[in-house]
C-alpha positions, -999 to 999 in steps of 0.1 A, spaced: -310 -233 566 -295 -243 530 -300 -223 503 -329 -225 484 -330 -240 452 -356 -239 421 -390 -252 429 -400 -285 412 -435 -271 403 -438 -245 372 -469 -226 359 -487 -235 334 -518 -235 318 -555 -228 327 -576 -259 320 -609 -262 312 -645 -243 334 -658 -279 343 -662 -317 342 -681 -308 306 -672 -284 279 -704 -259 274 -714 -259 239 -724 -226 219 -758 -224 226 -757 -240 257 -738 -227 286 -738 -247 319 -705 -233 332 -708 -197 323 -682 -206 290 -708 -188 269 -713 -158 289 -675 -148 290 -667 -154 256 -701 -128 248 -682 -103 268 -648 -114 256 -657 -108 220 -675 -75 227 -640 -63 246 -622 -76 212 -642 -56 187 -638 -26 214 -601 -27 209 -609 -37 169 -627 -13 163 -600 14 181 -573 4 157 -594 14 128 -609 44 142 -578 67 135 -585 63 98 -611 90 98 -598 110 129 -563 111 120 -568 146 106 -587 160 133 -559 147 157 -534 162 137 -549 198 139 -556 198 175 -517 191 182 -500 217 161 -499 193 128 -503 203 97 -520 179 66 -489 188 43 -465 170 72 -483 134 77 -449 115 80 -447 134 116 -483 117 126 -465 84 119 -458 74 155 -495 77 165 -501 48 138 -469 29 149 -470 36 189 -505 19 185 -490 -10 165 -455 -15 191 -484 -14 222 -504 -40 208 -475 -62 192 -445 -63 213 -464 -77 249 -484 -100 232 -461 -131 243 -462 -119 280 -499 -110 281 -500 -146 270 -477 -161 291 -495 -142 323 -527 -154 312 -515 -189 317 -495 -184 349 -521 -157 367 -555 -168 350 -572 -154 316 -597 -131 340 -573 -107 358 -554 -108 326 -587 -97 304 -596 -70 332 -560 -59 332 -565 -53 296 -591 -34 295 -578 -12 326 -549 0 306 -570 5 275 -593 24 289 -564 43 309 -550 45 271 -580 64 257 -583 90 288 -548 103 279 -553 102 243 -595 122 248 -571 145 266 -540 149 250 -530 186 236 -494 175 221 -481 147 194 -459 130 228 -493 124 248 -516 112 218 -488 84 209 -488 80 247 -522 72 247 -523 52 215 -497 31 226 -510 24 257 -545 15 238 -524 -8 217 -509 -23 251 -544 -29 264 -560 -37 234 -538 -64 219 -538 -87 248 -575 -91 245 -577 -113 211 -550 -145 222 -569 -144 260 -598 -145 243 -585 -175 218 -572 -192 252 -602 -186 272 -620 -208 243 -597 -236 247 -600 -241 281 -638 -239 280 -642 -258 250 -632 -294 235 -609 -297 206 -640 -309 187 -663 -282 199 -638 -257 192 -643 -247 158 -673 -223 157 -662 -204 188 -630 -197 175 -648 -187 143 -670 -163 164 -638 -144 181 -622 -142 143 -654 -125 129 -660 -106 158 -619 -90 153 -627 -85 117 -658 -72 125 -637 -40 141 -622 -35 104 -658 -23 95 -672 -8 121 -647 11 134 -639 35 102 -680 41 105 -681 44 141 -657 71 141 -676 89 114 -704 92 128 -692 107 161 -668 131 141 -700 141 130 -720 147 158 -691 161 181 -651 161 183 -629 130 177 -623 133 216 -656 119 222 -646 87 203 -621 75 230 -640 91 256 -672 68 249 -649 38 256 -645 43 294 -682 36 304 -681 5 279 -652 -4 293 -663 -2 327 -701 -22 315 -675 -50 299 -652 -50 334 -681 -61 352 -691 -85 330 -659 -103 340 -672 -111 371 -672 -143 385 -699 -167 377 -713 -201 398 -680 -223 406 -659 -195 396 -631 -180 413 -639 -184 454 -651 -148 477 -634 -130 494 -634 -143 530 -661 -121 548 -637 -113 579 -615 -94 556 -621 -59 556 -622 -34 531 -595 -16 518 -607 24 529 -572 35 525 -563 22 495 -596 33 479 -587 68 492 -552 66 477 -562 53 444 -593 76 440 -572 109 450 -545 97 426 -572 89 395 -591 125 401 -558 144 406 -545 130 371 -572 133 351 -574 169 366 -541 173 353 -550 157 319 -581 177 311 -570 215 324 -604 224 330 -608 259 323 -626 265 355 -591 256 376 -566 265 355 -579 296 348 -582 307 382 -561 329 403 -566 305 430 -561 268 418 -540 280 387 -508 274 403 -516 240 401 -510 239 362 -477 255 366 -446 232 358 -423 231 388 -398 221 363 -393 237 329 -424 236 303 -432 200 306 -470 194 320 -459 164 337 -442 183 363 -473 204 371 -480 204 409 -515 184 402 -494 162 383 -465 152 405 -495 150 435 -508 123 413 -479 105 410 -471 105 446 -510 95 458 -506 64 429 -470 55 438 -487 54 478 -513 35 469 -491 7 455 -470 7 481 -499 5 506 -512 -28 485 -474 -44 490 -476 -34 525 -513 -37 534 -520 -57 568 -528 -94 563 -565 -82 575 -573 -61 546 -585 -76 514 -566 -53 490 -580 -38 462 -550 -52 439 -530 -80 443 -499 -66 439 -479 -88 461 -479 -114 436 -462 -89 410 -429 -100 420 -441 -141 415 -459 -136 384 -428 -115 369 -405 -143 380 -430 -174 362 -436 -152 328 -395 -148 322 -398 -111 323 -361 -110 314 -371 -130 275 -402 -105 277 -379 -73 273 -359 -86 247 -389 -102 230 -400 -70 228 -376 -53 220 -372 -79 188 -407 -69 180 -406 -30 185 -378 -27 160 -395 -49 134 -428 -26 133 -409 9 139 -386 0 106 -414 -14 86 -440 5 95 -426 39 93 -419 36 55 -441 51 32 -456 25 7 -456 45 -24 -415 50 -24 -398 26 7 -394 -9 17 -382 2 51 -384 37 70 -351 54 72 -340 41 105 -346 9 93 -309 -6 91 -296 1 125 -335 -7 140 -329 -44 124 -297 -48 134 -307 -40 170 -334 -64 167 -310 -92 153 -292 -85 183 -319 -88 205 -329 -123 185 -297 -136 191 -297 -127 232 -334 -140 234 -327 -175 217 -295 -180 238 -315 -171 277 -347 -190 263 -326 -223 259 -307 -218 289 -339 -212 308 -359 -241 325 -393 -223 321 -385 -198 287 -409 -178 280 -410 -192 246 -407 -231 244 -391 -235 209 -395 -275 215 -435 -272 216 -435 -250 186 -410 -280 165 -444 -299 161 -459 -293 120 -490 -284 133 -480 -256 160 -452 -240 137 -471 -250 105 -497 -225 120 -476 -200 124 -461 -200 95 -492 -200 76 -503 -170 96 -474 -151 85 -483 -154 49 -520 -146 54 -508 -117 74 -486 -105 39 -514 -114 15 -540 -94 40 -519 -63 42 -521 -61 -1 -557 -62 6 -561 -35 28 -533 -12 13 -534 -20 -28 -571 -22 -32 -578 10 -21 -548 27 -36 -561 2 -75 -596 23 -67 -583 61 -61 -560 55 -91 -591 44 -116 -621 50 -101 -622 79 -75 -592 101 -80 -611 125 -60 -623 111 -31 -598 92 -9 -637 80 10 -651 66 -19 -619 44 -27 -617 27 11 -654 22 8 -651 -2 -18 -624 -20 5 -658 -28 25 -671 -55 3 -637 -74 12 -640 -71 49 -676 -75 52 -669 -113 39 -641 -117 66 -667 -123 97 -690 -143 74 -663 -165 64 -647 -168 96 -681 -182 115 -686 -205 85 -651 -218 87 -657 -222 124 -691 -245 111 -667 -264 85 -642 -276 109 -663 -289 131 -672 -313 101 -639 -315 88 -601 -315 94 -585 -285 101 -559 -287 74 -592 -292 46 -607 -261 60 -578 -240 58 -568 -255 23 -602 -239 11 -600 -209 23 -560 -201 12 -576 -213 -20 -606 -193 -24 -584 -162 -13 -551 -172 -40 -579 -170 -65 -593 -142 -57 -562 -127 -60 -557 -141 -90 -586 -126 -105 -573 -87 -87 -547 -94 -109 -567 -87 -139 -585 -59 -133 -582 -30 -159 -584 3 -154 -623 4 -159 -633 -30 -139 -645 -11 -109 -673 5 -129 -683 -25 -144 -717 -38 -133 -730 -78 -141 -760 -75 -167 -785 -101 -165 -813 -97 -197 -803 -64 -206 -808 -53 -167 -770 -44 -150 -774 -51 -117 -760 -23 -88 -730 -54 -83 -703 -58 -107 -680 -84 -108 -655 -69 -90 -673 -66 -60 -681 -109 -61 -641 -109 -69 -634 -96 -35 -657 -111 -12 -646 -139 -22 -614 -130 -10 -626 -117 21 -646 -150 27 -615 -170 20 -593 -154 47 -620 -160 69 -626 -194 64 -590 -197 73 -589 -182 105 -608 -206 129 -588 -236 118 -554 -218 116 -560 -214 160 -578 -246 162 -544 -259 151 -523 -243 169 -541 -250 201 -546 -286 194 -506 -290 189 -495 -277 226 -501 -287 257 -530 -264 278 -501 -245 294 -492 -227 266 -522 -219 255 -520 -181 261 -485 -175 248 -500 -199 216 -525 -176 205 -506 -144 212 -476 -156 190 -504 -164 164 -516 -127 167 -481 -118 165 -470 -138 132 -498 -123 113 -488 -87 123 -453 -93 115 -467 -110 81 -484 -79 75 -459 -51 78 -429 -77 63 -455 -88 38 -467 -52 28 -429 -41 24 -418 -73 4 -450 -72 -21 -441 -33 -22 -406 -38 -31 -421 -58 -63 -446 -33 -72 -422 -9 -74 -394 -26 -94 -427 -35 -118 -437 3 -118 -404 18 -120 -398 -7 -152 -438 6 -172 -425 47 -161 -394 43 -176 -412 33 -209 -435 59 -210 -428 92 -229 -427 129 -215 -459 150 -216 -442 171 -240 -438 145 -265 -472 129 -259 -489 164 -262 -463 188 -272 -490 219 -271 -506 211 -242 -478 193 -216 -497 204 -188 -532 187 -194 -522 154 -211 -546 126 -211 -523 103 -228 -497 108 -205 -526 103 -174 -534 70 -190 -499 57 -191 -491 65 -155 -522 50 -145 -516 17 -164 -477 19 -146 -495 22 -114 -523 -8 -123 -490 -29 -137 -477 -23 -101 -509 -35 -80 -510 -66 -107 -477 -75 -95 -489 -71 -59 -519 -90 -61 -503 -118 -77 -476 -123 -50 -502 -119 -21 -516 -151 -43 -485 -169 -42 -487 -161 0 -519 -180 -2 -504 -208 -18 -488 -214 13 -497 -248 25 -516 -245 60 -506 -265 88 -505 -303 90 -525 -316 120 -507 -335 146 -516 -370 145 -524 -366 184 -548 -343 174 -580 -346 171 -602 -335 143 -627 -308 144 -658 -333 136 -663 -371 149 -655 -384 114 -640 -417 111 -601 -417 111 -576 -438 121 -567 -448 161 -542 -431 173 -519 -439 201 -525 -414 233 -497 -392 246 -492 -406 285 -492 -374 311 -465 -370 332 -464 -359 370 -453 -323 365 -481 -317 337 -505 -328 360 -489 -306 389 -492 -275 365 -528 -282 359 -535 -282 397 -517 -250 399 -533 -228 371 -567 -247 377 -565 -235 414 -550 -199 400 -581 -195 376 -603 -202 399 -591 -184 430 -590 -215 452 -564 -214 481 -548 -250 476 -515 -267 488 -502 -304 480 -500 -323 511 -493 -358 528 -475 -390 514 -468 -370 481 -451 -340 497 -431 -361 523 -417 -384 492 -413 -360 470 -389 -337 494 -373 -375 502 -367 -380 463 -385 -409 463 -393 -412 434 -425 -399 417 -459 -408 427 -489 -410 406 -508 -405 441 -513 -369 447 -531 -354 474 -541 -316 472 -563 -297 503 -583 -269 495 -592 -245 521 -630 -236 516 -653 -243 488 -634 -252 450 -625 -290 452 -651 -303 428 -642 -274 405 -607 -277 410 -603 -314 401 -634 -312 368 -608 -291 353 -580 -311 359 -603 -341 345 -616 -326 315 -583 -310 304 -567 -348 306 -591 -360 292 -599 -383 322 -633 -393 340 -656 -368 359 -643 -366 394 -662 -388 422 -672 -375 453 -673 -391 489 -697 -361 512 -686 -381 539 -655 -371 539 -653 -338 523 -632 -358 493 -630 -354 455 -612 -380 433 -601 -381 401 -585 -406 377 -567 -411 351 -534 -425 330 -524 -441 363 -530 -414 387 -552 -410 413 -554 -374 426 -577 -366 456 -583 -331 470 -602 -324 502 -615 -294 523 -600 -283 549 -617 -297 582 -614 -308 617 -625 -340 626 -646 -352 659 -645 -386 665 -676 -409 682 -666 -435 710 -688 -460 691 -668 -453 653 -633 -457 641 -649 -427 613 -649 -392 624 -678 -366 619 -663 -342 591 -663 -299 596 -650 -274 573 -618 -261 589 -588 -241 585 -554 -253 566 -540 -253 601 -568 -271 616 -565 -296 588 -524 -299 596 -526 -304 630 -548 -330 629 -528 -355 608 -508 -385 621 -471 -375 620 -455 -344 614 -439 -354 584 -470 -362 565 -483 -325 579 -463 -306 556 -480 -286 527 -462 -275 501 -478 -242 478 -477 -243 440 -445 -222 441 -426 -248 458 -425 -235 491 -431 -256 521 -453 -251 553 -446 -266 579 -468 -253 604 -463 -280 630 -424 -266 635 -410 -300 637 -417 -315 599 -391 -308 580 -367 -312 607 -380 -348 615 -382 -355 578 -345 -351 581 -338 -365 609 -359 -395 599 -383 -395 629 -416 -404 631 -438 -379 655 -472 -369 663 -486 -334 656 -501 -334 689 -502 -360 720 -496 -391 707 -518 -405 732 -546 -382 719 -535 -388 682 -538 -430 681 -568 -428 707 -588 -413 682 -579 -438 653 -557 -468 665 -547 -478 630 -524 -449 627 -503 -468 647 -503 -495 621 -495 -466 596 -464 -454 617 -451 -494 617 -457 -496 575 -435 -459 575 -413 -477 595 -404 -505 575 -403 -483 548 -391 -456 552 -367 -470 575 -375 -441 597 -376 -446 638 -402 -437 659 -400 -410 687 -397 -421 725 -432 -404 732 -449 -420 700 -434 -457 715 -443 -455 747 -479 -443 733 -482 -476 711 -472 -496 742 -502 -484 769 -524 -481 736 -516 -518 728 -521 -529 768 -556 -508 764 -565 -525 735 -566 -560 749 -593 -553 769 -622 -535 752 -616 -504 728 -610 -472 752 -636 -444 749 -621 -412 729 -618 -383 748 -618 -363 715 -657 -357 712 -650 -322 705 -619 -303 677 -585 -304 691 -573 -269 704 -543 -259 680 -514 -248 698 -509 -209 698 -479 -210 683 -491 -221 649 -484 -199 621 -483 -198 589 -459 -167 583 -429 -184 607 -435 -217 593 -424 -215 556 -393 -232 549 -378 -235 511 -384 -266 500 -345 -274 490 -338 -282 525 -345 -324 514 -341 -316 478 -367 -328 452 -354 -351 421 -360 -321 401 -337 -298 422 -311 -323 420 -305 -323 381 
């Protein structure tokens, strides 16, 4: 057999629930329901990242850390940050090669796997184990989310959902700092990760497939008992082992089980190392499971899915990203621009740059397509992002610091509660900006919010020492809001104005297979915005403070009899440190100014408004292949090309705009209204007859059918249709080189055992007896004549001398059928010995 080569087909994107986008408010595909329990998994994870704020301290006690040494707490803050940063791409990038469901509830499994180690956790290693793990889980869940309302809904529908997901992630901001208090209040700040299993779990099941979602299992599968047991055992021996209940590790009889085998370290505790071995037994048992079983994992497709998301660009991606938030975020605002390992953490990252960019253009499915990013609006986008993510950060860091240094020096609570008033505008803005862009262009709705947020900023930049106490006076009456409190939710409602059409532009300016890595390098660009933003505006507020100290006179001049208690002094260093947040609140203004991203002009706007006609971008075969493939992935449909396409494709024929997909079961309608309404194209037709769906569009004509078997009437040339099996469905065809399927890997099945070989060879043969085979419909013969003249193939002795006693039959009256009942298969059908690469007849594609 030759060697095998790359497959023609590639992964791509997940398109669309149906034949019609469900709009907010009115779900007819389920597009509603998931993005409800979406959002809730979102401000789950949100409101985690904020929680820390308040328990930080507690967490710090309970592992050996004292308040006087915060710096060594820093890697719970930046473990969290590296988890929920550094996979974003690949999260992405898996949610458009394996679907955005398994990629959601994989998410949540490792968050909520996150907080059981970090409840547990007695030592700094395991709480920054946990956190990053929550960080890992957590941050895949906002660009899945942003995907999952692309595919559902229309660019022009797209506005206010995408506005919903924004508030909802802002939303976290808010109530997680007061979600954590009140537990801390009521109990430990264990009990605040703790709570999130069960609402993990309720938001799992929520996941579930709805009507015309992904297909059930088959009902002759049975269950997987063993790998139940393995993975059960394995969950209840580590959580054991995490928890040391005092019950069992106190006891002289199960106490050996907490002592390490190997030094001090608790991982090596018998309990431990049991769980270990009962989890690495259940995944080998899911690789190895028999064909019966319905596992309770797919793990088999690991290898697959690894190969189609460029792990390889993944690592060094990663590591790109890891090194960027370590160095920036382990500096301490009020003195560094960069933590101390900064310089040789960026020049590993440069390094890292450097090896990425070279394997991403040398790969023909990168993880990163730089060529779909080139277009204004996609890299527009992101660029925007970045500078929202810098001018956010000086929010959430400055304003706080401008209130503890005027207002509350005693009460570091009082000073982030007036932070509240910005982020309480975010959500609000964010669902109207969602409204707006509906109405308008996406560029117009950004525009006003960069605006309202620059002058905002603006207007930060003037506040004196005393603004926070000011209060608005109307008639003599001063109202409980000043103007300070106006000034920044206007802010806040500026950024999230911004937020809806930022995605909405990024979305509209790739194709759908990129949908997933689009919104998580969003996500990304605004972190990395953030912690380079907050070190860049820092750098500036420092030189600006540094330059007001140096001015300012020694206590002991200032008061000479009391050097100690100087309010003169006080005053100056407060006015240094308000000269240094001016400084910082103008640049985040001059990040505003940033101008957001052009739309594409093959991209629609957010509302119907007039504009001017555009020219439509033609589809080509292999975006059209991709969309079968995720569409079928997404929706758990077993499918397989098959016929005239396959058989020229493998002869490099040329390409086809007639593709024919089978579908074993129940999924074709759904398979092919996704394909439609991600094209754009008309709602598929469908002919009950014949178990056939067809779509088309831009020239093609794709048609997918069930699987069947076929019994044929004496009195009718048409057979009566069944729902059969793929093999069923091969065998039954005319010749065995249009009864090859090919998977959306690229592999072939040829189940018949003579296709490929005959495809070769250039013969023309039936599946079965050819007698049987033209018996049943005549005008195959016909068919095998066209194939002959041109394909310039021959025909097989048996298939000849079946044409000729078929022809001598047929001058007489039309012979009675014999094939009133399904055609027995022959036993030696298979699908395991059957599947051939499909570089033994090389595709065009392979050829390059």
């Amino acid at each position: 057999m030759a060697r095998p080569s790359r497959s023609p087909l590639r992964p791509t994107e997940a398109r669309s629930e149906g034949p019609a986008a469900p709009p907010v408010g009115g779900d007819t595909g389920g597009g509603v329901r998931r993005l409800v329990v979406a959002c809730a998994a979102v401000l789950l994870a949100a409101a985690d990242t904020y929680v820390v704020v308040l328990a930080l301290p507690s967490i710090m006690r309970d592992v050996g850390i004292g308040l006087d040494q915060l710096q060594e707490a820093a890697p719970i803050v930046s473990g969290f940050l590296c988890g929920y940063v550094v996979v974003l791409p690949l999260l992405g990038r898996l949610s458009d090669v394996y679907g955005r469901r398994p990629v959601l509830l994989g998410c949540l499994g490792v968050f909520a796997l996150g907080s059981v180690v970090t409840a547990s956790a007695h030592a700094l290693g395991v709480v920054v184990a946990g956190r990053t793990l929550q960080g890992l889980g957590g941050g895949g869940l906002v660009p899945v989310t942003l995907a999952l309302v692309a595919d559902t809904w229309p660019p022009e529908r797209r506005g206010l959902p995408l506005g919903v997901v924004g508030a909802v992630q802002e939303l976290g901001s808010v109530i997680g700092p007061l979600y954590g208090a009140a537990i801390v209040a009521v109990s430990t700040w264990r009990t605040i990760f703790w709570v999130n299993l069960p609402v993990a779990f309720v938001l799992g099941a929520g996941f579930r497939p709805g009507p015309g979602g992904p297909a059930r299992p088959r009902r002759d599968a049975r269950i997987d008992v063993p790998g139940g047991l393995l993975l059960g055992g394995g969950a209840a021996a580590g959580l054991l082992a995490l928890l040391e209940p005092d019950a069992l590790a106190g006891s002289d009889t199960f106490g050996q089980l907490y002592s390490p085998v190997l030094g001090s370290s608790a991982l090596t505790t018998p309990l431990a190392l049991a769980a270990v071995a009962l989890l690495a037994g259940f995944a080998a048992w899911e690789l190895a499971a028999p064909l019966g079983v319905r596992p309770l994992l797919p793990l088999r497709r690991a290898p697959e899915v690894l190969r189609a998301a460029d792990w390889p660009g993944a690592v060094l991606l990663g590591a790109v990203l890891g090194c960027v938030i370590v160095a920036f975020a382990g500096a301490d605002p009020s003195r560094q621009v960069v933590g101390d390992g900064a310089p040789a953490l960026l020049t590993a990252a440069a390094v890292a740059a450097v090896l990425f960019t070279a394997l991403e253009l040398r790969r023909a499915d990168p993880l990163v397509p730089f060529g779909a990013l080139r277009r204004p609006a996609a890299f527009g986008a992101l660029l925007v992002n970045l500078f929202v993510g810098a001018a956010l950060m000086a929010a959430l860091i400055d304003v706080p610091i401008f209130a503890r240094a005027t207002r509350y020096p005693d009460s570091q609570l009082q000073a982030a509660l007036v932070l509240v008033r910005f982020l309480a505008a975010v959500p609000v803005g964010a669902v109207l900006g969602g409204l707006i862009c509906e109405r308008l262009s996406h560029r117009v709705t950004a525009a006003l919010g960069m605006v309202l947020s620059a002058a905002a900023f603006l207007l930060l930049g003037t506040w004196s020492a005393g603004t926070l106490g000011d209060h608005i006076a109307i008639g003599g009456w001063h109202t409980p809001v000043g103007g300070s409190d106006l000034e920044l939710a206007l802010g806040g409602l500026g950024f999230g104005l911004a937020i809806a059409p930022v995605n909405a532009a990024v979305l509209g300016a790739v194709r759908g297979s990129l949908h997933g890595l689009a919104s998580a390098l969003v996500v990304v660009a605004r972190m990395v915005g953030m912690l380079v933003g907050l070190a860049a505006l820092t750098a500036v507020g420092l030189r600006r403070f540094y330059a007001s100290s140096a001015r300012i006179p020694s206590p002991i001049q200032l008061c000479p009899q009391t050097p100690a208690h100087c309010p003169a002094y006080d005053s100056l260093a407060t006015a240094a440190v308000v000269d240094e947040l001016h400084a910082i609140f103008v640049g985040a203004a001059l990040s505003c100014g940033v101008p957001p991203a052009r739309r594409p002009p093959d991209s629609p706007r957010c509302s119907p408004v007039a504009e001017p006609r555009v020219v439509r971008r033609r589809v080509d075969t292999e975006e059209v292949l991709d969309a079968l493939r995720t569409a079928a992935a997404a929706l758990g449909v077993e499918a397989y090309l098959v016929g005239g396409f396959v058989r020229d494709r493998l002869l490099g024929r040329g390409i086809s705009k007639d593709i024919d997909a089978l579908v074993v079961g129940d999924g074709a309608v759904e398979l092919l209204a996704r394909v439609a309404r991600g094209f754009g194209w008309s709602r598929p037709q469908q002919f009950e007859r014949f178990g056939t769906v067809q779509i088309r569009g831009d020239d093609f004509v794709v048609e997918a059918v069930r699987a069947r078997r076929e019994r044929y009437n004496p009195d009718s040339r048409k057979p009566d249709v069944e729902p059969g099996t793929l093999e069923e469905d091969i065998w039954r065809r005319d010749f065995t080189v249009n009864a090859l399927a090919q998977d959306f890997q690229g592999r072939v099945l040829d189940l018949t055992g003579r296709g490929v070989d005959d495809l070769l060879a250039g013969v023309l043969r039936t599946p079965l007896d050819p007698a049987d085979t033209f018996d049943e419909d005549p005008l195959r013969m016909f068919r095998g004549a066209r194939f002959v003249a041109q394909l310039h193939f021959r025909l097989a002795p048996g298939v000849v001398e079946a044409m000729r006693r078929r022809r001598s039959a047929s001058s007489g009256s039309v012979t009675s059928s014999p094939a009133s009942s399904p055609r027995r298969i022959p036993a030696t059908a298979s699908r395991s010995s059957t599947t051939v690469a499909c570089s033994r007849s090389p595709s065009p594609r392979s050829r390059r």
